[in-house]
VEXTORDO-238986 format. One record per residue (C-alpha): y, x, z; residue in one letter. Coordinates in steps of 0.1 Angstrom, whole numbers, plus 5000, padded with zeros to 4 digits. Example, Ala and Ser with C-alpha at 12.3 -4.5 7.8 and 13.67 -1.06 7.14 Angstrom:
BEGIN
495551235078A;498951375071S;
% end
This chain:
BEGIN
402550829043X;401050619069X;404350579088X;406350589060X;409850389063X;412150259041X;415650089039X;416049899003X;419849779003X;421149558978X;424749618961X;427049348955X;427949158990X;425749379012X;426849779006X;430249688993X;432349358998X;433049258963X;431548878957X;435148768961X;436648998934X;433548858911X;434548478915X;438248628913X;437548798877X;435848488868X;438648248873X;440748488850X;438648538825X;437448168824X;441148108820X;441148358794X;438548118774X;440447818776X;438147658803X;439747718837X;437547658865X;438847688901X;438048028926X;435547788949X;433547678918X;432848038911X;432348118952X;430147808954X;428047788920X;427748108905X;427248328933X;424148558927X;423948428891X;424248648861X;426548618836X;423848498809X;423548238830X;427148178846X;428948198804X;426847868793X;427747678823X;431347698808X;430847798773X;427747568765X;425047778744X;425948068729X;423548378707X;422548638728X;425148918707X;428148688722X;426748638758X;426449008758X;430349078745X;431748788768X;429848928798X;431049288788X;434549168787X;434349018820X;432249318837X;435349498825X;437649308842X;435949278875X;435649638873X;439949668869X;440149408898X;437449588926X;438749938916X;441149978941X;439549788965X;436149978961X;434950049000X;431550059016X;431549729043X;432649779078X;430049969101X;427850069064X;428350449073X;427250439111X;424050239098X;423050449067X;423850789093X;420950609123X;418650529094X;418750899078X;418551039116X;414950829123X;413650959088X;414250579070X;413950659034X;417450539014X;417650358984X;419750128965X;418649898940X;420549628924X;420949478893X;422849698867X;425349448846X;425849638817X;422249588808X;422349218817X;422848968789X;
% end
């Protein structure tokens, strides 16, 4: 274990270029509840936000139950959006094959939505 390596990688922006499709699902859906915001305020000020935190910023407070359905819905629709977009980021196969061929450890570890509030 002395000379143990590992590679940690990160989702969202970094394994897969989605953060676009994110902002993108968010200007639908925040049309969706009546309080449209434009694609550069989602690029700009909810980037790396969750959506606990992103749904007050347009809702105001809200229980716990809703911010969990709201987020839901729009997890859903980001997941509709991406879909056929879904690809690992230019030169992410090359990188992952020299790490596994010098013995770098993998893993992946993000922040799973559905369990977010």
């Amino acid at each position: 274990m002395k000379n143990r390596r590992a590679a940690i990688f990160d989702l969202d922006g970094t394994l897969v270029d989605n953060m676009a499709f994110h902002a993108r699902a968010w200007v639908e859906f925040s049309r969706e509840l009546g309080h449209e915001r434009p694609f550069e305020f989602f690029e700009r000020e909810t980037a790396g936000k969750k959506n606990s935190e992103i749904l007050p910023m347009l809702l105001g407070a809200l229980p716990d139950d809703e911010l969990r359905r709201l987020g839901e819905q729009k997890e859903e629709l980001y997941r509709r959006l991406y879909r056929p977009h879904l690809a690992p980021v230019a030169g992410l196969g090359s990188l992952l094959d020299r790490l596994q061929e010098r013995g770098v450890a993998l893993a992946i570890a993000t922040l799973d939505r559905k369990s977010v509030v």
